[in-house]
N, C-alpha and C positions, 0 to 999 in steps of 0.2 A: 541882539534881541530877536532879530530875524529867523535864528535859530530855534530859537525856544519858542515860538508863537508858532512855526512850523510843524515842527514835535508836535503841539498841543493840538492844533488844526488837521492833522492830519494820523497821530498813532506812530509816527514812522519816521527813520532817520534815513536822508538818503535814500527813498523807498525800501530799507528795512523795516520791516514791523515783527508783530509777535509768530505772524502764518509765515514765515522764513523758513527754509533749512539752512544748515551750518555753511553748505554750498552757495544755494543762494545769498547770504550774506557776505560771504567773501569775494563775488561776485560783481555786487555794491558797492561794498563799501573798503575793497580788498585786502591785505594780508597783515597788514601793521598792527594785529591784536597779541593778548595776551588769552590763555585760554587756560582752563584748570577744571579740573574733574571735582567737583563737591561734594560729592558722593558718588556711591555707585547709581550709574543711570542717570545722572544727572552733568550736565555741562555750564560751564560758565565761561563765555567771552568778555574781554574787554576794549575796547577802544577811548584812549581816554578817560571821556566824562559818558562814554555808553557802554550800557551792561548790557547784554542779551544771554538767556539763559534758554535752555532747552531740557528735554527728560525722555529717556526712555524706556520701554520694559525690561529689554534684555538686550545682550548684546547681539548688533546685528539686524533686530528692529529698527523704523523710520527714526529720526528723532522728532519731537514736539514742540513743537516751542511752547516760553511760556510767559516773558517779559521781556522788555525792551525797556530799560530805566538809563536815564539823564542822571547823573550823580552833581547837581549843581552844584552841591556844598565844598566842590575840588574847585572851583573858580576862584582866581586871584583877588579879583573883585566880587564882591556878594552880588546875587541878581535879586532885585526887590520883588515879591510878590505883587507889591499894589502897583511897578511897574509892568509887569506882566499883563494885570487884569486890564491896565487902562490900554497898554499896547494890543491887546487881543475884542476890546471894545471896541476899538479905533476901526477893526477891521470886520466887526459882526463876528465874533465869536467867544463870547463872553462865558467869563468860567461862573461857577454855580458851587458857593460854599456850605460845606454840610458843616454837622456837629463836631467842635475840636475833638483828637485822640483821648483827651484824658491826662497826657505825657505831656502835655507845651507845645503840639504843634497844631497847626493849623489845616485845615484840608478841604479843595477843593475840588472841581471835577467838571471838565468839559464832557458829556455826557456820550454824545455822537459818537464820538474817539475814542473812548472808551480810556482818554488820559486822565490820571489824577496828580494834583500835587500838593507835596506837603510842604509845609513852611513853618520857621519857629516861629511858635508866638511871639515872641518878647521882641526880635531884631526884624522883624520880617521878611528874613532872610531865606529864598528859595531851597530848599535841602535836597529833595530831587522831586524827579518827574517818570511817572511808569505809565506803561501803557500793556497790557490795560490793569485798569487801574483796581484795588483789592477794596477799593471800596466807593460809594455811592450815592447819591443824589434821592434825597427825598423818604421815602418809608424804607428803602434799603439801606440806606443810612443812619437810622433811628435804633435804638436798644430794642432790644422788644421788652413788650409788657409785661413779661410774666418772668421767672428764674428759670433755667434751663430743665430741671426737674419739673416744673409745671405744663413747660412748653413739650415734654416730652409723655406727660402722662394725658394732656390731650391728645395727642396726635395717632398718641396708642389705641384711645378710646375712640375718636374718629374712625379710625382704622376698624374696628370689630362692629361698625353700625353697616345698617344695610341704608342705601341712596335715599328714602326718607326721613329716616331717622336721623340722617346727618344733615337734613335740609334743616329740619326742626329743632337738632340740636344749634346751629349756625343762627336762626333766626331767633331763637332765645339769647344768645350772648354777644351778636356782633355788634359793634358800637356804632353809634349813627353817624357821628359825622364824619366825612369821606375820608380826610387822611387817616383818623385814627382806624377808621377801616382797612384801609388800603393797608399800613404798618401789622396791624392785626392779623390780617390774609397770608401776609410777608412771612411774618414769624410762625405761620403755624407750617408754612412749605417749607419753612430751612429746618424745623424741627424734625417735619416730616421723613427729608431730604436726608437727615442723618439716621434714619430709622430705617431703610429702606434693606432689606436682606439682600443678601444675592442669592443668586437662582438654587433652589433646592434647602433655600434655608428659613429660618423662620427667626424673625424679632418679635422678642414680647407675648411668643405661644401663637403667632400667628404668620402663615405664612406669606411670599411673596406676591401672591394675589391678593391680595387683601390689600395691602402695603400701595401695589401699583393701583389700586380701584382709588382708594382716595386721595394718593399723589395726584393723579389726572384729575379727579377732583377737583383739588385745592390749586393745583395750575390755572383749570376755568376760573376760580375765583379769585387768583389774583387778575388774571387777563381783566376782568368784567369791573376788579376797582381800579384796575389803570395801572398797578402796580409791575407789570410786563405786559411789553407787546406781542405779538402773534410770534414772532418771530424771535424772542427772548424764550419762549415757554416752549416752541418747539425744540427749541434745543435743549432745555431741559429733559422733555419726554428722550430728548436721543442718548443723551448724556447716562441716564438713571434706566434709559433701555424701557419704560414702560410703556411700550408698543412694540409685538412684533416685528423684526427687522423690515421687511417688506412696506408694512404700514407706518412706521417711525418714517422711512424714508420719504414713502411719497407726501407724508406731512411735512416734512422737510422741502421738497419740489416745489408743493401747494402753497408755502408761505413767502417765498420767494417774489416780491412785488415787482416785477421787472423781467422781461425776455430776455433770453443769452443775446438774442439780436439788438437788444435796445440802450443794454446795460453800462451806465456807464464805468469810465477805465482810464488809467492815468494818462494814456494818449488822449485821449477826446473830450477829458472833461477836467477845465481846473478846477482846486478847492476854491468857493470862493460862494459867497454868503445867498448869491442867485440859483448857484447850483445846488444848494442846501438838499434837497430832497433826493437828487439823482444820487447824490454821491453818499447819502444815507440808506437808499437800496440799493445799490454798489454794496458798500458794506455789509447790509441784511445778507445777499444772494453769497455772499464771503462766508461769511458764521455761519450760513445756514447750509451749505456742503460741505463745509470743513467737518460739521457735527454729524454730516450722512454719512461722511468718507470711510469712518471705521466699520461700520455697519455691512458696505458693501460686500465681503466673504459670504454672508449670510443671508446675502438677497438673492431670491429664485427668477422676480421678474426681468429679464433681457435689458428690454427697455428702459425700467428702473436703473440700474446699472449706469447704461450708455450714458443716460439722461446725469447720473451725477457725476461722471466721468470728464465729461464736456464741462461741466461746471467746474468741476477743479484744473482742468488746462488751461482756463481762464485768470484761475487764483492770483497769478503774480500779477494781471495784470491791473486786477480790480484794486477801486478806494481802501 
């Protein structure tokens, strides 16, 4: 059980997590895997009851990581969900169940760690544990309200308002009370989110600037119903590139709640229910130059650079 409350507490097996390379893991947790190619660009490890998979563009590029899954269902003995939840209570780190799949399982999600897991309904039985997790806690977790075709012909029409006009259209339809706002906000950014052109191209009769005017938009208004943090939405804007490299970046720098000097790191700081906050900006100052890192070719400022450079030699060492 120790195991698995670890995994869930912390994103990481052995301080593997998903910010690994193939290197670093073997490293870890060393050589006794199985490994296979899933595709082209694409990598899959096994150890056991742990998956780690990684991706890359081409051959010769970094690889990515991209999960770290627990495959419980290979356990001789089943590991019970509601033994999980109670053993991870015991310790101040309680999971948080969203809306069943729809299929018979069950899904919950330590939020910090970004683990999720699923369980079948019917036995209760743990099926596995990924990190991080493909699904979410709260209005990210929720359908959205409207059918994909809906959600896509607002987002277009959002799109072609100018900054008043989309205030006025928001304030005529958004729903008053918080969550369903919040859910509401949600689903007009992921509709968004898949609308978005790349550079030189146009969705919908409209080009890439338009697209990124109300992406950044609709980012503020999820941040504003609580639906992401400063630090969730920046990396969005990094992700989808709607800022200038230069300026993506230092939003990246500026979201960062904690000094390289202060930050805590697996040497100085344990997991543990007191240190809750250090070790969740630990984590933020992780994601949030992980998401600059690519950017970097394209940054003209010196400084900028250095500044996310230093951040990432840090990487293995952070939460």
């Amino acid at each position: 059980m120790e195991f698995f409350t670890d995994f869930v507490v912390t994103g990481a097996v052995g301080g593997a997590d998903a910010t690994r390379t193939p290197a670093e893991v073997t490293g870890l947790l060393g050589g006794g895997f199985v490994e296979s190619r899933t595709a082209p660009g694409q990598l899959l490890r096994c150890y056991d009851l742990v998956e780690l998979a990684w991706q890359r563009d081409a051959a010769g590029k970094p690889w990515q990581g991209l999960y770290v899954t627990v495959q419980a269902h290979r356990l001789d003995a089943p590991l019970s969900v509601d033994g999980l939840s109670a053993a991870l209570d015991r310790i101040g780190f309680p999971l948080v169940e969203v809306a069943p799949d729809g299929v018979g399982c069950r899904r919950l999600v330590r939020a910090d760690s970004r683990v999720g897991v699923l369980a079948d309904e019917a036995t209760g039985q743990v099926l596995q544990m990924t990190a991080p997790a493909w699904f979410a806690p709260g209005p990210r977790g929720e359908p959205a309200p409207w059918s994909r075709n809906a959600g896509r012909d607002r987002v277009r029409h959002l799109a072609g308002l100018g900054a008043p006009e989309r205030e006025a259209w928001a304030r005529r339809r958004q729903p008053e009370e918080s969550g369903e706002a919040a859910r509401w906000w949600w689903s007009l950014w992921v509709a968004c989110g898949q609308r978005i052109p790349a550079e030189g191209e146009r969705s919908a009769g409209l080009d890439r600037s338009a697209w990124q005017e109300a992406a950044l938009w609709l980012l503020g208004k999820c941040e504003t119903a609580g639906v992401l943090d400063r630090a969730e939405a920046v990396c969005e804007i990094a992700r989808y590139g709607l800022l200038a490299p230069d300026a993506a970046v230092r939003a990246c720098l500026e979201a960062i709640p904690v000094s390289r000097a202060d930050v805590a790191t697996r040497e100085t700081t344990p997991y543990s229910e007191e240190h809750l906050v250090a070790v969740n900006a630990s984590r933020a100052a992780k994601r949030l130059s992980l998401a600059a890192g690519p950017l970097l070719p394209l940054v003209r400022d010196p400084e900028l650079r250095a500044e996310v450079r230093a951040w990432l030699d840090l990487r293995p060492r952070l939460m």
